[in-house]
Structure formats: C-alpha cells, structure tokens
C-alpha positions in Angstrom: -40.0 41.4 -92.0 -42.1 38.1 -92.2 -39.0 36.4 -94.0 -36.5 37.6 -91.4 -38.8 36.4 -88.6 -39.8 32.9 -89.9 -35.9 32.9 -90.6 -35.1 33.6 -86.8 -38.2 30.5 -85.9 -36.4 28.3 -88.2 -32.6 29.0 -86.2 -34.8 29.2 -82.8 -35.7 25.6 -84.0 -32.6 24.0 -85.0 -30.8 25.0 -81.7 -30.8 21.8 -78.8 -33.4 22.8 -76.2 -32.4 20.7 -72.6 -36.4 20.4 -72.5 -36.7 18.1 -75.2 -34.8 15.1 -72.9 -37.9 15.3 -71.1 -39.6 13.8 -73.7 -40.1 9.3 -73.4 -41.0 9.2 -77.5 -39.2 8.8 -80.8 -35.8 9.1 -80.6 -35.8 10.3 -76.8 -36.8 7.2 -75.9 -34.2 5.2 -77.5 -31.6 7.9 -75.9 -33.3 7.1 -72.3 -32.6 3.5 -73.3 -29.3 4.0 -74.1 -28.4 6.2 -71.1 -29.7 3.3 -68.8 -27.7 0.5 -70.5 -24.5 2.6 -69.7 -25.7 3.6 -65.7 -26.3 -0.1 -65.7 -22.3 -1.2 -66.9 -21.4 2.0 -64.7 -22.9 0.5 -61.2 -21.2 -3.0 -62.4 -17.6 -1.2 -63.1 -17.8 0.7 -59.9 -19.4 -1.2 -57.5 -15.6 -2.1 -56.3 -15.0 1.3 -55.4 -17.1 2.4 -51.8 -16.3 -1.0 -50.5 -12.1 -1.0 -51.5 -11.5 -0.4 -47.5 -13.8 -3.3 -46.2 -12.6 -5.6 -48.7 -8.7 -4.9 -47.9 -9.2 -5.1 -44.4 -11.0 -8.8 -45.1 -8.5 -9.9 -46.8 -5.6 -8.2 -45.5 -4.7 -5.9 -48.4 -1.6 -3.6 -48.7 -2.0 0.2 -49.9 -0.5 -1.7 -52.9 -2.7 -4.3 -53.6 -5.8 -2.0 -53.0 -4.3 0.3 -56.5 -3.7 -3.0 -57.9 -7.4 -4.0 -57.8 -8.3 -0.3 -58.9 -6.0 -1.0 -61.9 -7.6 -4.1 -63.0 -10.8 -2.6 -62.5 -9.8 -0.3 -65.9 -7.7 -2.6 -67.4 -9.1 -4.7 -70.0 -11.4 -1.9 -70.7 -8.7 -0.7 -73.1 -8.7 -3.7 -75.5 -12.1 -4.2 -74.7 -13.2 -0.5 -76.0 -11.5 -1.1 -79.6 -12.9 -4.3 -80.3 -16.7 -3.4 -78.4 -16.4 -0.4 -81.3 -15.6 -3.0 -83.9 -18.3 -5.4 -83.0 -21.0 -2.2 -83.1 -20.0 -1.3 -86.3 -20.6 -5.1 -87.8 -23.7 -6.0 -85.1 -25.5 -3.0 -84.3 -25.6 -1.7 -80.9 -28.7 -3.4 -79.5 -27.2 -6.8 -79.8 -23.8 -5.8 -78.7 -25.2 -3.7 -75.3 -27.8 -6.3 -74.5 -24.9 -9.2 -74.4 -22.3 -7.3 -72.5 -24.7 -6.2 -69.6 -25.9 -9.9 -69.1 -22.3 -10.7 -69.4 -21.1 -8.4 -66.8 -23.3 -10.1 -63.9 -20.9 -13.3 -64.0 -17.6 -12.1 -63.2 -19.2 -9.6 -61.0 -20.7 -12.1 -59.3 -17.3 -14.4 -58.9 -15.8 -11.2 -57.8 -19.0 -11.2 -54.6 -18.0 -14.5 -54.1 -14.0 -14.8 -54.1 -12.5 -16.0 -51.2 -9.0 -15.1 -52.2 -7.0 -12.4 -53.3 -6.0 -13.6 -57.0 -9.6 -14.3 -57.9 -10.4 -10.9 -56.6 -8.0 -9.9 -59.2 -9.6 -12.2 -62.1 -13.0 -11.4 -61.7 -12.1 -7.7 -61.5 -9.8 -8.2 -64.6 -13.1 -9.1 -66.4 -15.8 -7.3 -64.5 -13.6 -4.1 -66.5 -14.9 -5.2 -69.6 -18.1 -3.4 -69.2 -16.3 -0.4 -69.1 -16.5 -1.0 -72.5 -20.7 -0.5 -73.1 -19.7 3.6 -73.5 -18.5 3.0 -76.8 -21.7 0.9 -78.3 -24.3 4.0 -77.3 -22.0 6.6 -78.9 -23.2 4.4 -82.2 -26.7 4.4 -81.1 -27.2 7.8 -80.2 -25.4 9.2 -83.6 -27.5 7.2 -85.4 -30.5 8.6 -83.5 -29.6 12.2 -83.6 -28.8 15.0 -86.6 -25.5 16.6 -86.2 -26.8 19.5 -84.6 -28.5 18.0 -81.2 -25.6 15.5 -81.2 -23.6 17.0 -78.6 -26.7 17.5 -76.1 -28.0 14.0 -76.5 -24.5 12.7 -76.3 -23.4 14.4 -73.3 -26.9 13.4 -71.7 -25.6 9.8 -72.9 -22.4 10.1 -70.9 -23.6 12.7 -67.9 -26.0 10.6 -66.8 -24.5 7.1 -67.5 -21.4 8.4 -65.7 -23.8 9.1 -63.1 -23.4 4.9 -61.9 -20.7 5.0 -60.2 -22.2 7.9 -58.1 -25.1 6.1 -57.9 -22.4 2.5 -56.6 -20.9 5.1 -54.3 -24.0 6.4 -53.1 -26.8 3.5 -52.7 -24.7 0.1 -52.7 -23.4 0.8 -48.8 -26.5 1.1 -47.9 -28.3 -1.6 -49.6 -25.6 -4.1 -48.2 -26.1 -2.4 -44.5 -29.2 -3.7 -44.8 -29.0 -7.1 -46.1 -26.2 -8.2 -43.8 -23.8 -6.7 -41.0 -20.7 -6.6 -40.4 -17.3 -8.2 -42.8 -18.8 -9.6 -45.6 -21.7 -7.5 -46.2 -19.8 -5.2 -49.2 -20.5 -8.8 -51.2 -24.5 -8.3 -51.0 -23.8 -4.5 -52.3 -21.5 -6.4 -55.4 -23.7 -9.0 -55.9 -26.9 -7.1 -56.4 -25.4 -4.6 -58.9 -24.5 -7.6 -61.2 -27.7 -8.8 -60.8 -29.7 -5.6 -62.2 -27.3 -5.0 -64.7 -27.8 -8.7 -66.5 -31.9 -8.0 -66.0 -31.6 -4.7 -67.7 -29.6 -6.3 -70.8 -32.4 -8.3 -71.5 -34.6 -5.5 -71.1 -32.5 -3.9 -73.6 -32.4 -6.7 -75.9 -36.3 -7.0 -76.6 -37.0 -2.5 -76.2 -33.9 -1.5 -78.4 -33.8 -0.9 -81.8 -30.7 0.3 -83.9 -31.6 2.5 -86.0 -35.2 4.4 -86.8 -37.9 3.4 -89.0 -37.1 2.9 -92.7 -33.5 3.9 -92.0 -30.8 0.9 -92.6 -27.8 0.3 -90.0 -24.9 1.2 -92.1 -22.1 -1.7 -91.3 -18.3 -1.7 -91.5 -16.6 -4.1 -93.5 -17.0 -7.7 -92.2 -13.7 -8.3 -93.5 -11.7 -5.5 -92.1 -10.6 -6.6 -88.9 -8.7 -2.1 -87.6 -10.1 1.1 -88.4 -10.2 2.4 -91.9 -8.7 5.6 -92.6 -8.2 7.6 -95.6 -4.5 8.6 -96.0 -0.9 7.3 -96.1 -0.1 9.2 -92.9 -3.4 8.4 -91.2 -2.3 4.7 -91.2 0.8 5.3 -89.7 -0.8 7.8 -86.9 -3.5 5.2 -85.9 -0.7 2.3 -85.9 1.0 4.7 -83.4 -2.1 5.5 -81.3 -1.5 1.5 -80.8 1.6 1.4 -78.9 0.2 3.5 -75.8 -2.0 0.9 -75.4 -0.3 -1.7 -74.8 2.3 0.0 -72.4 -1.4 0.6 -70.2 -1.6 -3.1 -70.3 2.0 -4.1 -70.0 2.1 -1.8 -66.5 -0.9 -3.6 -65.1 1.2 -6.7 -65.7 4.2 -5.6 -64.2 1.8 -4.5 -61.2 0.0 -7.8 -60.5 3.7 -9.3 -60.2 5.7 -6.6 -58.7 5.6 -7.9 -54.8 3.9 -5.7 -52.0 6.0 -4.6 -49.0 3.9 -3.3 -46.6 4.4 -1.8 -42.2 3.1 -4.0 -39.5 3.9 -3.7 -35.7 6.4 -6.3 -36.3 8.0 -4.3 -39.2 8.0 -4.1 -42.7 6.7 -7.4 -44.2 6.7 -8.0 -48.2 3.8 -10.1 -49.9 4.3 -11.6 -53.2 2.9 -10.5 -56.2 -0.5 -11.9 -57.5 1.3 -13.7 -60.6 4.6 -15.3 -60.7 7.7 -14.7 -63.4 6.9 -17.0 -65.5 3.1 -15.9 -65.9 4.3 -12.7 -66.4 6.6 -13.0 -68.7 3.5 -15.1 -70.8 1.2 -11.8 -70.2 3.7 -9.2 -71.5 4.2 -12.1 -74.4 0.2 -11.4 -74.6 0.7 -7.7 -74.6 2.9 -8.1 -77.3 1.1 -10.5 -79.2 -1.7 -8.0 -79.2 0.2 -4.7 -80.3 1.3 -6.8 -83.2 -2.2 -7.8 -83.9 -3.2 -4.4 -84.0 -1.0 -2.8 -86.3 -1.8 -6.0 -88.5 -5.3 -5.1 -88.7 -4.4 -1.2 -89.5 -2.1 -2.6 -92.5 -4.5 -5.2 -93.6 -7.4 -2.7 -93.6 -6.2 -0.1 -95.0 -3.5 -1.7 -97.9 -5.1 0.1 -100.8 -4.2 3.4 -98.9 -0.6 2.2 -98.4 -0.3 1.2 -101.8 -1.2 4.8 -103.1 -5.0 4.0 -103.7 -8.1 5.4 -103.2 -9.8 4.3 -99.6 -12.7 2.2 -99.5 -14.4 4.6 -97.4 -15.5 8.3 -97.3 -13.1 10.9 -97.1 -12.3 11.8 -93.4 -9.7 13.6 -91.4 -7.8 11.4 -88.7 -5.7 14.2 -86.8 -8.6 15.2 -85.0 -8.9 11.2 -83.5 -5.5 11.3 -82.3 -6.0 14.9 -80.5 -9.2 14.3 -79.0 -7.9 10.8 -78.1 -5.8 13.0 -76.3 -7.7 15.3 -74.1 -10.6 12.5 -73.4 -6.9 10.0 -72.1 -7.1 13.6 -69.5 -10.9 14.2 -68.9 -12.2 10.4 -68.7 -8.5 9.2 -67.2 -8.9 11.9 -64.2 -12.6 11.0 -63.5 -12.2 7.1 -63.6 -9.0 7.6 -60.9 -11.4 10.2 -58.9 -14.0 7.6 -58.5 -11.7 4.7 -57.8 -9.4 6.8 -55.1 -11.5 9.5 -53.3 -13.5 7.6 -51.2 -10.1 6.4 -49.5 -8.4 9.8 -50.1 -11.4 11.2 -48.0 -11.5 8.2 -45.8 -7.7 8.6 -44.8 -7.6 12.7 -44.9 -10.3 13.5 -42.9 -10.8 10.1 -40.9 -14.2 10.0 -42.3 -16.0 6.4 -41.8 -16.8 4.0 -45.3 -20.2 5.8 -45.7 -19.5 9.3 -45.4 -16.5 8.8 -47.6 -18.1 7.5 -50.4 -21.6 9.8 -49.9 -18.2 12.8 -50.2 -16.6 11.0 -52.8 -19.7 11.0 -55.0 -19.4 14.8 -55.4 -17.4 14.2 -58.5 -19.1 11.8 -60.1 -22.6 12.9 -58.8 -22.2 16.3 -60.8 -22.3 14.4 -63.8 -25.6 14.5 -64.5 -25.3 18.3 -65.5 -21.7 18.6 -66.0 -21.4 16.5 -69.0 -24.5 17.4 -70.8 -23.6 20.9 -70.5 -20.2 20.7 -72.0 -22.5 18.6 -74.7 -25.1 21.6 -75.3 -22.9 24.1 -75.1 -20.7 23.0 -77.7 -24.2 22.4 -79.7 -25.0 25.5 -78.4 -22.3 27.9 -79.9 -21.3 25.6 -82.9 -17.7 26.4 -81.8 -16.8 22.8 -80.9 -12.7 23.7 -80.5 -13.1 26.9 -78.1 -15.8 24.6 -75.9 -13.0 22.0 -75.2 -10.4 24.7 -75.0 -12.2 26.3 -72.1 -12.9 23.6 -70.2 -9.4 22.1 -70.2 -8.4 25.5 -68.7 -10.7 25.6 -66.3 -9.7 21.8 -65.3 -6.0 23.0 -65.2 -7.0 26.0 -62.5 -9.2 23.9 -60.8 -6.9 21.2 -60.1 -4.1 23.9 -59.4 -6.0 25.2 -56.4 -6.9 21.3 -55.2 -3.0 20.2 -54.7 -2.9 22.6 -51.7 -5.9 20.7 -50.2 -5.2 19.7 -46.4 -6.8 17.7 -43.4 -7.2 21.7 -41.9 -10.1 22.4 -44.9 -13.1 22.2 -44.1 -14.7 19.0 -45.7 -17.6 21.1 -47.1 -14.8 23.4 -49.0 -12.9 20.6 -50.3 -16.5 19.0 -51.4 -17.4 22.3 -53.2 -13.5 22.4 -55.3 -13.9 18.7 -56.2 -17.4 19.2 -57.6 -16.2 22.7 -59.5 -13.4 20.9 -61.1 -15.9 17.9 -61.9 -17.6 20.5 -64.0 -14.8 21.0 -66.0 -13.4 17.6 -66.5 -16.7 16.2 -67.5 -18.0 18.7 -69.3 -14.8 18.3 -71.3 -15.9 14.7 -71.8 -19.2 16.0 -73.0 -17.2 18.6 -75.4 -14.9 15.7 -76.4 -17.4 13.4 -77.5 -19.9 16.3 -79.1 -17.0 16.0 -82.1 -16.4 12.2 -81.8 -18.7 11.0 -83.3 -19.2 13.6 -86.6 -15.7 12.7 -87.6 -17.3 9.6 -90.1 -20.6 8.1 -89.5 -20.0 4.8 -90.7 -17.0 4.1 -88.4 -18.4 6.2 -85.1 -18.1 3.1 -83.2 -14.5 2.1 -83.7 -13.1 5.5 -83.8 -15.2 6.1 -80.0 -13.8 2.8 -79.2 -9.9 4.2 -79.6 -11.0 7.8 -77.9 -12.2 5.8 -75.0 -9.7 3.5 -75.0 -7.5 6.2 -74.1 -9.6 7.1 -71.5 -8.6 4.3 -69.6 -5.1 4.7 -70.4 -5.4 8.3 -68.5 -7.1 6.2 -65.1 -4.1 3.7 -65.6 -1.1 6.8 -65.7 -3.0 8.6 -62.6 -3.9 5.7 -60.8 0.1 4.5 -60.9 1.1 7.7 -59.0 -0.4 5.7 -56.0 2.8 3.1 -56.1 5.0 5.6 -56.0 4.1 6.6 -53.4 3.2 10.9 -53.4 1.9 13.1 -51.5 -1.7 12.3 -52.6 -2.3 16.0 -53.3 0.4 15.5 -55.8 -2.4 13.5 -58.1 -4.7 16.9 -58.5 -1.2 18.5 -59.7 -0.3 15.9 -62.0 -3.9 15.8 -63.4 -3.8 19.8 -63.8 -0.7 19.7 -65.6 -1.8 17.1 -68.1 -5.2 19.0 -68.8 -2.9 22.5 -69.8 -0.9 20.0 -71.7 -3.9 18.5 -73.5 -5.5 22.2 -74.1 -2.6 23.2 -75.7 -2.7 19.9 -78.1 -6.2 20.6 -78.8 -5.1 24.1 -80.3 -4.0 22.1 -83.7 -7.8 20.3 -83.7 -9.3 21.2 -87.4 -12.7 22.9 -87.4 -14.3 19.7 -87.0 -18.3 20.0 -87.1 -17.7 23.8 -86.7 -19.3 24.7 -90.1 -23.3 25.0 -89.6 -24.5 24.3 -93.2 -23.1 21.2 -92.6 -24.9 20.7 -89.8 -28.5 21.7 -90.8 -27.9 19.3 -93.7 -27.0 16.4 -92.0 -30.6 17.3 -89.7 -32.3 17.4 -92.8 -31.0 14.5 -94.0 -31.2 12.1 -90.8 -34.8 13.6 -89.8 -37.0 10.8 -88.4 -40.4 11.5 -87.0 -40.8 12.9 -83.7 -43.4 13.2 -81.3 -43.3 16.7 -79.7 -41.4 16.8 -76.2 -43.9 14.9 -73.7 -45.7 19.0 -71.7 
C-alpha cells in the first residue's frame, strides 16, 4: 500500500501543474523572461494592425494596398525564421533575442515616420523580421524545461507572447488618442511600441541566461550552414519543404508590383505598383537566388548522408517536421491573417469606428493567453501528443464552418463569442503543435522551430491573398476551415512523437536543475 501510494505522489509529481507559472524563480523566471521578449516583438509586428484604416485614409490607400502592407508585415518573417533558428543554435538565445528586439525599434520607427507609401512598405518589410524572436525562445524554454512540462511552459511561451498583438490592438489606440489628435496620431501608437521593445532587449540582454547552472549550451555545427537530418529521404523532404517558401516570397513580389485599380466618384482609377518591372524582376531573381541557397545548405550539410554515411548528429525522425510544419502553416497562418484583417472586417461589417473594431478584433488574439497554454498542458497532460492536435484541428474546421455564414444581421456580441471559440482551437493547436516541436532533437530545436514557423507565415501569406481576389470576406473562415480538416487528416500519419512516457520521465531526470518551490 505505501509503495503504490508513494508511486501515485511520484506520477501526481511529474504531471505539469498551471500553478507552478506562478512562480518568479529558477527556471520560471527565465520562462517569464522569455514570454516578455516575444509580447515585446508581438506589439512591434502588430502595432500596424488597429491603425491600417487611419493610415490608408492618410495616405490614400486602395483595399489593395492596405493587404499589401498586411503582406509585408509577414513577409520576411519567413526567411527570417530559418536563419533566427540557425543563429540560436550557434549563439544562444540570449544574444540572439536581446539584438533582434533593439533591432526592431529602427525600422519600426522609419515606419512612424514615412511620409510616403513605398517607405511604408520598406520599413514594414523589415519591421516583419521580428516575427522571427518566436523561434529563439522555443530554444530557451527547451533548454529550461524536462520533456514532460515542455508543452505547458511552451504554450505559456506562445499564449501569452501571442498575447501582443491583443495587447497593439487593444492599448496602442488609446495611448496615441492621448498623445495627439486627429491624422497622424496612429504614428505616436507605432512609435512608442518600437520604443519599449528596444528597452526591453537590453533588459534581456543583461537578465537572460541560456541555459541553467553547470549545464553547457549544446551548439550546432558552425560550419553547417541548413538543418541536419539523418536519412537519404529526410534530405530530399526538407529540400522540398524549401520550395513553398519561396513561392510565399515570390507572391509578395508579384504583389508590391501588380498595380492597384481602385472606385472613386470619378470612376475606376488604377495606381501603380510600389516597385517597377525591372525591380521586380531583380526580387524574384532574389527569391531565386535564395531557394538555391537553401537547398545548397541542405546538400552541403548533410553530404555524408547523401553519400550513404552515417550522420553527424543523433538519430531523429524528420516526417514529423514536415507534418507539423503543416498544421502550424494552418493554426499560426489563420491567427496572423485574423489579427491583420478583423479589425477592418469588423470595421467594414458592422460600421464599427477604429476603436471598437480593434477592442472586437482582439477577441481572437486576446484568448491567447489561455488558449495556447491549454493546448500546451493538455497535450502534457494526457501524454497523447497526436490525438491533442487531432482534436483541435477538428474543432477549428467546425468552428470556422459555422463563421462563413456570419452576417451584418448577427449580433456583434455572437459573432465576438464564435471568433473567440474558434481562437481556442486554432491556438491551442499552436500550443499542441509546438508541445512536439521541440522534442524532435534537442540540439537542433531552434532550426527545426525556425522551418515550422516559417510555415506559419506561409499560412498568413495564402489567407491574407484571398483579400486580392476579391471574396466574399466570409469566404476566408471557409477557406481557413477547410485547410484545418485538411491538415487534421495529414497529421493522422504523425509518428508517436514524445508519446512514450519513460522517455519522458528520463529526459526530467536527466535535465533536472534546481528549483525553488512555486512562489504561495
């Protein structure tokens, strides 16, 4: 009896306990650190986002121009994410976080300052860079937490770091109601964001560490420039997981130069693109030059693989990358286009002024701060990793089934509530997503959560198109249902990946740092 209770105390023990985040010590408090680096680069990324009506009418913006600008906003993220996840691995993630947030405050503040359309379209361009700072505390966290916590204090991560752009959607109209009036005042809002996030990233610089006490950062090879992997058909899967990519890249290309033909009482009028042919045809030249760099790197570091040879790294399935790559391109593509799009889809269907649009808007994203964690813990929670994300891509795809019939005759409180409900599905399945990401191979955690993300953005950059073509806007929930049945039924084939629990107490026994006990 004695043995079979200290047994159920020891099982009690190793389950994740949501009480334990409370905690500002040991590890938690590098996970709080972590969680505010990545609101911090969420603010920055966003801060576009409840101001996208004041600035088009400004500048005099077509429909078109405005998705533009939402485009660029998530399109460099996409390189951006692979290489961020490269640099981790070689750097650490202290280094690597602290740069990019102090980065982030100059384009972001070029982008306050523009006076024209096309540097509007720069400075977004690079503000979308910090998109990238999600992949650098994956690293940190996994190197913080044992396997079996992993998914709770990664979804906390990503819940509550999502939580920025709420946060942009929810504060920044405000604070730049306050500091100026009228046109123009969206660029205090913009300009303040930048601001906090380069003060934090030094913050984070001297309070950060990578990796606990007498524990050493484990670093990829400096002189492999892709991802490793560990079989013939692995390198040929991850040269493939290349090529969407750079068609993401190559359609924001074709975007800033396809010209903009927009109504006026006069009739229809057509704007030129931002960028001419012959800059165009250089960018997709770029594009291309990329792709090709990228598949370079796959051959180059993984040769001895290609040549029949043993791999220079641990043993590690890569199916799992491409599948979850995936079903995060769904889960992260359909938040980043809900954040960027529903203040004006609320705005437009309901008549709604900027302020109550965005405070509407930030249902989705708000949600976050459970809705991720929980698809974290409960994935920790019942060890079955593959039936957590299953469930909540079915959920998504009902969810979003019941949104495309949305109308200006609902009442805003209803449409509110089904936004939030299907939030809880797509981000939890973020959380459920990257509660496996990480435990595919430790060593590489930041480059293989650099490609997952990366596809992330490709998702905001498929949805977010739907806007040129010109749909019924309801017709984005559909499309966005649809792809998460579609990505469920992909995620069938996912391996048991961290599903086995020996494995899991091991790796706790074996990463075990010292602890205070949760703060009351």
């Amino acid at each position: 009896m004695a043995t079979a209770t200290a047994s159920a105390d020891a099982a009690d023990q190793s389950r994740p306990r949501l009480r334990n985040l409370l905690s500002f010590r040991g590890r938690y408090r590098m996970l709080h650190l972590a969680m505010l680096a990545f609101l911090c680069s969420f603010v920055v990324w966003f801060d576009m986002a409840p101001f996208m009506d004041d600035i088009g009418a400004e500048f005099g913006l077509t429909a078109g121009q405005k998705a533009t600008l939402a485009l660029c906003n998530i399109a460099l993220t996409i390189p951006a994410r692979t290489l961020v996840g490269l640099l981790v691995d070689r750097y650490g993630p202290r280094r690597v976080y602290g740069s990019l947030l102090i980065f982030a405050a100059v384009p972001n503040t070029i982008f306050a300052l523009a006076q024209s359309y096309t540097l509007l379209v720069v400075s977004r361009l690079m503000v979308s860079i910090v998109g990238a700072g999600f992949v650098v505390g994956i690293r940190l966290v996994a190197e913080w937490f044992p396997k079996r916590e992993l998914g709770t204090a990664e979804g906390y991560y990503g819940g509550w770091g999502n939580f920025g752009s709420a946060a942009a959607a929810l504060t920044l109209p405000v604070l730049a109601s306050s500091l100026a009036d009228g046109e123009g005042a969206w660029r205090w809002g913009v300009g303040t964001a930048g601001l906090l996030a380069a003060v934090y990233g030094v913050c984070f610089l001297l309070m950060a560490r990578d990796v606990p006490d007498g524990r050493t950062y484990q670093r990829a090879a400096a002189r492999k420039p892709g991802l490793q992997v560990t079989s013939r058909p692995a390198v040929f899967g991850l040269m493939a997981l290349q090529v969407p990519l750079a068609v993401a890249l190559g359609f924001v290309v074709y975007r800033l130069n396809a010209d903009f033909t927009t109504t006026t009482p006069q009739g229809p009028k057509t704007f030129p693109g931002v960028i001419g042919d012959g800059t165009a045809a250089v960018l997709y030249a770029v594009v291309a030059a990329w792709l090709a760099y990228q598949i370079h790197a796959v051959v180059k570091s993984n040769r001895e693989v290609l040549r029949g040879g043993a791999a220079a790294v641990e043993p590690y399935r890569f199916a799992p990358v491409g599948l979850l790559a995936i079903a995060y391109m769904v889960t992260f593509g359909a938040e980043l286009t809900m954040a960027s799009w529903l203040p004006s889809f609320f705005k437009t269907l309901f008549d709604m002024d900027t302020a109550d649009a965005a405070t509407a808007a930030a249902c989705f994203a708000g949600t976050n701060l459970l809705t991720r964690p929980f698809g974290g813990w409960l994935s920790d929670r019942t060890g079955r990793r593959k039936l957590t994300l299953l469930g909540l891509l079915a959920g998504a795809f009902l969810s979003y089934l019941v949104l495309w019939r949305i109308d200006p005759g609902w009442p805003v409180w209803q449409s509110v509530g089904l936004l939030a409900l299907a939030s809880v599905f797509i981000q939890g399945g973020n959380g459920a997503v990257y509660a496996i990401v990480p435990q595919i191979q430790h060593r590489l955690s930041g480059q293989i959560s650099g490609l997952v993300g990366a596809y992330g953005n490709v998702g905001g950059v498929l949805f977010t198109s739907l806007i040129f073509l010109r749909v019924v806007p309801q017709t984005v929930f559909l499309v966005i249902g649809l792809a998460s049945l579609g990505a469920g039924l992909c995620c069938l084939l996912l391996p048991g990946v961290g599903e086995v629990r020996a494995a899991a107490a091991a790796d706790g026994k074996a990463a075990a740092v010292p602890v205070a006990a949760p703060a009351g």
